[in-house]
C-alpha positions in Angstrom: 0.0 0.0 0.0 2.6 2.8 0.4 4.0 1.5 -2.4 0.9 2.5 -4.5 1.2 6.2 -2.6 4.3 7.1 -4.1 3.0 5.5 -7.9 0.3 8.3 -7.4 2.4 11.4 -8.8 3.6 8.6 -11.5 0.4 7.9 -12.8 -1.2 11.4 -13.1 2.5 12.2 -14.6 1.8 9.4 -17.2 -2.1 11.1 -18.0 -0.6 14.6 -18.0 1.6 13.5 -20.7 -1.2 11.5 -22.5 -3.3 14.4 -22.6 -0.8 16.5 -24.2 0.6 14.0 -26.6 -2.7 11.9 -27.2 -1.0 9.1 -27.3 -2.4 5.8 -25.7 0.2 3.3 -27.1 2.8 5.1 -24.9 0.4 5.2 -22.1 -0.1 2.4 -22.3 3.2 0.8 -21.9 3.9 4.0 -19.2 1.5 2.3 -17.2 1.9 -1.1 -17.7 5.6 -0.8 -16.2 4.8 0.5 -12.8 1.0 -1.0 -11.9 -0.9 -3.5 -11.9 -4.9 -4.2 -13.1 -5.7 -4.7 -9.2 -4.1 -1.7 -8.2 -5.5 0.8 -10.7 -8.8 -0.7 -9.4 -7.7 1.0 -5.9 -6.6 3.6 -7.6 -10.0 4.3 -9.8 -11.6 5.0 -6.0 -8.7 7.4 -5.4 -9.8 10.8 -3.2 -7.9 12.9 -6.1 -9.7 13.5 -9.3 -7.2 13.7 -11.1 -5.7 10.1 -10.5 -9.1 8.7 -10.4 -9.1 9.7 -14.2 -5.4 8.2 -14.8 -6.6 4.8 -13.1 -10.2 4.6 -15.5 -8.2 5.7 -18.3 -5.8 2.7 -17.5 -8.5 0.1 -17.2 -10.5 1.5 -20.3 -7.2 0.4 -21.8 -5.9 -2.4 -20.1 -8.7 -3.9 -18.4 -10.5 -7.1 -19.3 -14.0 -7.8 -18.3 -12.7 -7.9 -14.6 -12.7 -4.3 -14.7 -16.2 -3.5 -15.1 -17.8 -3.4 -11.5 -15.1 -0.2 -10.9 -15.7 1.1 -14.1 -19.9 0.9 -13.7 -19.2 2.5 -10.6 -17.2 5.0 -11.8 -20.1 6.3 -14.5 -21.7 7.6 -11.5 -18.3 9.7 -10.2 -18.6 12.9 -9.0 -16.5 13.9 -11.5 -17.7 14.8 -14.5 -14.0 13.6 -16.4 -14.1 10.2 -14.4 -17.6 9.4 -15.6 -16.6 10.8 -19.2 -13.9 8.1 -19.3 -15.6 5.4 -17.8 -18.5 6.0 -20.4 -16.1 5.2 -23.5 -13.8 2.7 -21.9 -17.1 0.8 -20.0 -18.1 -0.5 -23.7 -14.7 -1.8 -24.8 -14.3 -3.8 -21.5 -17.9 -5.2 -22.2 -16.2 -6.7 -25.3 -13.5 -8.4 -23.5 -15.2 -11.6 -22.0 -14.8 -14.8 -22.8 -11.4 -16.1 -24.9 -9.9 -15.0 -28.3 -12.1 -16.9 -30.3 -15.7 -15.9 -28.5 -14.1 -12.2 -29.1 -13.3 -12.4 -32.2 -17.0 -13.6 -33.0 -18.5 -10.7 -31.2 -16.1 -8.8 -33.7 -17.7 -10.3 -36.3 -21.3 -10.2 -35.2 -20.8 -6.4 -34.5 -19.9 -5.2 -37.6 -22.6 -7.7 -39.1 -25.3 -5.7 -37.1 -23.0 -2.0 -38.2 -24.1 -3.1 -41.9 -27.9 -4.1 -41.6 -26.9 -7.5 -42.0 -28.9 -8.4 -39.3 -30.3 -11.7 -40.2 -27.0 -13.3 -40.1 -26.1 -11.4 -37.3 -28.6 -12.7 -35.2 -27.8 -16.5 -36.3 -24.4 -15.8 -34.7 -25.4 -14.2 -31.9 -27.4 -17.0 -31.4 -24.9 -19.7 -31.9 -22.5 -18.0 -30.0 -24.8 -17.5 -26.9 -25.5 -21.0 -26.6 -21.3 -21.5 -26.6 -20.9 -18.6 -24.3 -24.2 -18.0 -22.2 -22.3 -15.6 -20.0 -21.3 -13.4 -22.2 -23.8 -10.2 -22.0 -22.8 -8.1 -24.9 -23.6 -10.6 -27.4 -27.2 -10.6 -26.0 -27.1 -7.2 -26.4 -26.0 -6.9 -29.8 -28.7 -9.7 -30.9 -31.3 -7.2 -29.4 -30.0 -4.3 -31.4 -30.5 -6.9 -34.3 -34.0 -8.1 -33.3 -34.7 -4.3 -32.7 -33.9 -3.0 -36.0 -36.4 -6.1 -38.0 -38.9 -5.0 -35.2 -38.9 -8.1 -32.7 -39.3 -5.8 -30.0 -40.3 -8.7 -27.7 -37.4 -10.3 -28.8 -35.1 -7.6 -27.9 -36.4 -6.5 -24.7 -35.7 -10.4 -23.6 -32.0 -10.1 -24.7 -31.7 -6.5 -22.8 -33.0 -8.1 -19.5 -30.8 -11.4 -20.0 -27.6 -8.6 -21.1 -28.0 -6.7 -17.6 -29.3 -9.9 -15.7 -25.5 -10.9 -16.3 -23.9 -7.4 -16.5 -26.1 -4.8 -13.7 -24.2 -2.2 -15.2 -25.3 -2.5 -19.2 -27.5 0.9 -19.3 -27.2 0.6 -23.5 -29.3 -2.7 -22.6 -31.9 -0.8 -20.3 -32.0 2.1 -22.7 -32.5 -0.1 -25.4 -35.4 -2.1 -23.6 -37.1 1.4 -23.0 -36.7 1.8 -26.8 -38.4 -1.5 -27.5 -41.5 -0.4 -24.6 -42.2 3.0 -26.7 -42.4 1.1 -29.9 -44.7 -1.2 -28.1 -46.8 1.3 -27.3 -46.0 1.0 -23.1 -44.9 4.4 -21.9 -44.8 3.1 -18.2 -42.6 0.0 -19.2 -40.3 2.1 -21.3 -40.1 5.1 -18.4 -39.3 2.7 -15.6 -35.9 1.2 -17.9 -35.1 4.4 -19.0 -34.6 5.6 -15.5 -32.8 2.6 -14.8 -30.7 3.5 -17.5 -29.6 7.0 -16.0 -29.4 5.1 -12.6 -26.4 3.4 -14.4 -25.7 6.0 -16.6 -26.3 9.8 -15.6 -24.6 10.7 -18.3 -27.1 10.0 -20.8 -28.6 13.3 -21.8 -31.3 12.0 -24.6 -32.5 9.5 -22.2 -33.0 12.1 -19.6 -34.8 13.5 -22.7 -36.6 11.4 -23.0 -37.6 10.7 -19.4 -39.0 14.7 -19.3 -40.8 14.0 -21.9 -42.6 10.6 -21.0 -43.5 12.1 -17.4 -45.1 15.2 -19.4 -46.8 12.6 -21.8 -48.1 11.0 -18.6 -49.4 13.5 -16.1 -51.3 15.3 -19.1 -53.2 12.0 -19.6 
């Protein structure tokens, strides 16, 4: 432990210089020299703001799924940069679970679903869920995919299957609030949205779309 107080300085050092030089490679390897996964997870709950951002940077980076519980809590920071961070790197650690090949198949089924291809997407998603049940952003990308052919029922049971595994997936409880307005259940689809910004604060057209649903509501 007083090792990790003296790494501190180190780390904001390394982000200083990131910031200036915008260049992740060499922060990368800055930070990979001096600490470990498990102690940029201390370090994420850090009393300075400042290393708090280093530290989510770090894991955004570095971190495999293992990293999500500090980076979900760190969307709700008190800092506006730490939940910036945590945001963008939450989603790339989401992509991390399971082994090379299950991730390079998520790979694959993402930029199926990027091109409309969402057929075939969804017969991998499929496959690969019954390989890798655990694995919550594949559910989530076949709900995008049963979303987008208008299998809203569909997609709202991958969304609650995606955050059943992951808590902290608000894309899957923003997307399930999606699938409740097309189905015509505003009550449904305001109770996921704020579940979504529970998660996420950060989300400013679901807050949106929360004012505008409670409008919707108390003029009926």
């Amino acid at each position: 432990m007083a090792n990790d107080f003296y790494r501190v300085p180190l780390l904001v050092a390394h982000y200083d210089e990131y910031l200036a030089q915008q260049d992740s490679a060499r922060f990368m390897r800055n930070v990979s020299k001096s600490y470990t996964l498990s102690t940029l997870e201390r370090l994420a709950q850090s009393n300075d703001r400042m290393t708090r951002r280093a530290a989510v940077l770090a894991l955004s980076v570095m971190g495999d799924y293992d990293a999500n519980h500090v980076l979900g809590r760190a969307l709700t920071d008190r800092d506006r940069g730490v939940r910036s961070l945590a945001e963008n790197g939450i989603r790339s650690v989401w992509e991390r679970a399971g082994n090379v090949y299950q991730r390079a198949q998520l790979q694959i089924i993402i930029r199926l679903v990027s091109s409309k291809n969402y057929s075939e997407s969804i017969r991998r998603a499929t496959e690969l869920i019954e390989q890798a049940p655990w694995f919550a952003e594949v559910w989530n990308q076949r709900a995008i995919a049963h979303f987008a052919i208008s299998a809203y029922e569909d997609s709202v049971r991958d969304c609650r299957q995606a955050l059943e595994i992951n808590p902290y997936h608000f894309a899957a409880a923003a997307g399930m609030g999606q699938c409740h307005m097309r189905m015509n259940n505003p009550l449904a689809a305001l109770e996921c949205f704020r579940r979504a910004l529970r998660l996420n604060p950060n989300m400013e057209a679901v807050r949106a779309q929360v004012v505008q649903l409670q409008r919707t509501l108390r003029d009926r």
